[in-house]
N, C-alpha and C positions, 0 to 999 in steps of 0.2 A: 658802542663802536665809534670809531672817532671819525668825523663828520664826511672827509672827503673820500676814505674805501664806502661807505654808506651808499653816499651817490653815484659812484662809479656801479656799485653791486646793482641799486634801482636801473641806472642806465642801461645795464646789460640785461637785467628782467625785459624790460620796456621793449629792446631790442629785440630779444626771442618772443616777444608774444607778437609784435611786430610781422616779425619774417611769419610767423604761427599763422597768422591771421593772412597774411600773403597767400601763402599758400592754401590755405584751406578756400579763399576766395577765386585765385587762380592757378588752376589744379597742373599748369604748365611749369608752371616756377619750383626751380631748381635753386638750391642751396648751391654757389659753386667753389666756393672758400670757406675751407677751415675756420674762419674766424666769423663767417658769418658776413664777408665784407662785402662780396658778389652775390648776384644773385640772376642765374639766366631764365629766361622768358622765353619760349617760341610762341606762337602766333602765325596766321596767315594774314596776307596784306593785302587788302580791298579786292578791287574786282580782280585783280589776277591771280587770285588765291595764292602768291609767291610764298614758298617757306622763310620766315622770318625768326631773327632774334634780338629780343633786345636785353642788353646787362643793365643792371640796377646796381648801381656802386653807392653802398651805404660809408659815411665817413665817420672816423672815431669815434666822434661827438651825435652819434645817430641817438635817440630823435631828436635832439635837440636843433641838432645840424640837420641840412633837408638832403635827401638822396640827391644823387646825378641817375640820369637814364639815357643810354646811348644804344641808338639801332648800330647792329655787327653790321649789317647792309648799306648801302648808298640806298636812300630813296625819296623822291621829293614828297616832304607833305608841308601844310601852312606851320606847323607846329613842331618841326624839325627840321635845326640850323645847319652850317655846311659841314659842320664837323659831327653830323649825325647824331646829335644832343636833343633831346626833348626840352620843349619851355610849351608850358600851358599855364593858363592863369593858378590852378591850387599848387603846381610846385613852386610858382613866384611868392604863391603868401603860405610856404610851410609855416605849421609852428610845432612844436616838440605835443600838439596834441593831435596832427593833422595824422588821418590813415594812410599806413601805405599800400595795404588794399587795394582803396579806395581809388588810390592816385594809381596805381598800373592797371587796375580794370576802367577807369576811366580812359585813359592813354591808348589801351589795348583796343577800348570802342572804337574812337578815333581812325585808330591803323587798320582795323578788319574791316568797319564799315564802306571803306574809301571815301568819308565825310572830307573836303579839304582839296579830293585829288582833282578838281576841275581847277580849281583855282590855284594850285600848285603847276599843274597844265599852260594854265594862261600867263603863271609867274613866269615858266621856262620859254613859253614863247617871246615875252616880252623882252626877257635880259637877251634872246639871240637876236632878234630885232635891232636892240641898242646896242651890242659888240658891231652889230652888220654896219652899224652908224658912224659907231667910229672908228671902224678899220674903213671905210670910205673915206671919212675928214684925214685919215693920215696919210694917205696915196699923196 
């Protein structure tokens, strides 16, 4: 078989044993494209037990290329930027051998346990603090 359908076909195995292994790990996780591209996630979110979801957008190049994970919800945590994006230290160093299991049941601890939410707490006090600061210097 000539070299580059080869690798595409492993890619795609890779992929569904992937999503496979996902699911079988977190029994929440929904396939939510045809192609295998999404992938939804509920969850509840720390102490306030909120219904949560989070999508898993796998790119062409999956595993190679590392997933995106983005909360549907606004919610402050240390490990989720303003545009609702997950960054933790294992999806900083994916590599085409990292779980992705592995990486949403970890993520998923994070948000159910409310590990993060004091200090995300103290982040929001701080920045209104500092707006209160400089909407004073601009008077």
């Amino acid at each position: 078989m000539w070299g580059g359908l080869n690798l595409f076909g492993r890619q795609a195995n890779e992929r569904q044993q992937q999503i496979a292994a996902l699911q079988k790990r977190v029994p929440s996780a929904h396939v939510a494209a045809e192609d295998g591209s999404l992938i939804d996630v509920r969850f509840a979110e720390g102490a306030s037990g909120k219904a949560m979801r989070m999508r898993v957008f796998l790119p062409p190049r999956f595993p190679m290329d590392k997933p995106v994970l983005q909360l549907m919800q606004h919610t402050r945590h240390p490990c989720v930027d303003k545009y609702n994006q997950v960054s933790v230290p294992y999806l900083t160093e994916w590599t085409s051998s990292s779980s992705l299991g592995e990486l949403v049941a970890y993520v998923l601890e994070l948000l159910e346990s409310g590990e993060g939410e004091a200090e995300a707490l103290e982040e929001a006090v701080e920045e209104k603090e500092e707006e209160e600061v400089q909407r004073k210097k601009n008077r």
